[in-house]
C-alpha positions, 0 to 999 in steps of 0.5 A, a space after each residue: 500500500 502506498 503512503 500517498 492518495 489521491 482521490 480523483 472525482 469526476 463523472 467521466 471514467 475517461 478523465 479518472 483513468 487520465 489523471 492515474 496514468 499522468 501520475 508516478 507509478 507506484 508512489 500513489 494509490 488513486 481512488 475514484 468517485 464517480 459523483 459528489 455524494 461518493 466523492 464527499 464520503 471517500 474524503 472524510 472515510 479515506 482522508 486522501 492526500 490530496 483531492 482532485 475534483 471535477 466542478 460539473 457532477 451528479 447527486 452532489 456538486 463539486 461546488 457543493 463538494 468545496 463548501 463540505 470541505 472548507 466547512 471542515 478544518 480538517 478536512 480544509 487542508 487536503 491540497 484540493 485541485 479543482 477540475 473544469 473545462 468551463 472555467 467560465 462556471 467556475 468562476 460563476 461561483 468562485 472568483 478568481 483568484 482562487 485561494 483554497 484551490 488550484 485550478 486545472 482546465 479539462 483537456 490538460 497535459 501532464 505538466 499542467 496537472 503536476 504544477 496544478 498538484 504543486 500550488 495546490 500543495 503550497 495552497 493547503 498549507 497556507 490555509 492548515 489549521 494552526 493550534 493557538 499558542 495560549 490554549 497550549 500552554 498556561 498564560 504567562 508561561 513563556 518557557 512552555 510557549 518556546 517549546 511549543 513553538 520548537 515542537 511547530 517548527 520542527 513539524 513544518 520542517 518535516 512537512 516541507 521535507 516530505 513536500 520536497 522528496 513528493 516534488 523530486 518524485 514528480 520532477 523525475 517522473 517528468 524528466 523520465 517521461 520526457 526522455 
């Protein structure tokens, strides 16, 4: 089993199949949803890595889908990229620019979806819920306040250490593609 999922919703199998074979073989498991209502339970079963979502779907929406999400905390920092190919409609509902998703217009190539998974990534990590200093620790207690602040940045540390080892994946993936 791999460490990294990716859920891919979207109605069309054509596109689910697309996004899995544009993606490293090997470091992702993919799993797919034909609709909103599928979609929305495997993100709060599943809790992929990231999410791929297509903006026109049945029984649930994708715009219905964001609004489950970003209602969420837990769920709002899932790097979420938001498939379409009418942007015109998305718009509609999200104006640009688009702060808790990147965007990816249907029909893209490989290396718009890797740099759509990559702002979606930077995106996410913006907008992560960050646990309050003084509901830590006891008022006053500095001491106690250093050490949690250490304990947060040595975990974005290993955050952008692992983001940095998924982007070298990536990179590779495409230079072998390439070549």
């Amino acid at each position: 089993m791999s460490a990294h999922k990716i859920l891919v919703i979207d109605d069309s199998k054509v596109i689910r199949m697309r996004v899995r074979d544009m993606l490293p073989q090997g470091n992702f498991e993919v799993i797919e949803a034909k609709d909103g209502l599928e979609g929305f339970n495997l993100i709060q079963s599943e809790r992929p890595n990231l999410i791929m979502l297509d903006f026109l779907l049945p029984k649930m929406s994708g715009w219905e889908v964001f609004q489950s999400v970003q209602e969420r905390p837990e769920l709002r920092a899932i790097p979420l990229v938001l498939m379409s190919g009418r942007k015109e409609e998305v718009l509609e509902k999200i104006p640009e620019p688009f702060e808790y998703f990147a965007f990816v217009e249907k029909p893209f190539e490989q290396r718009e979806l890797v740099a759509a998974i990559k702002e979606a990534m930077v995106k996410a990590k913006k907008h992560a819920p960050v646990a309050s200093v003084g509901s830590a620790v006891p008022a006053g207690d500095l001491a106690a306040e250093v050490q949690l602040l250490k304990q947060q940045v040595a975990q974005m540390h290993g955050e952008i250490d692992q983001l940095k080892k998924q982007l070298g994946q990536l990179v590779n993936f495409i230079k072998q593609r390439l070549s």
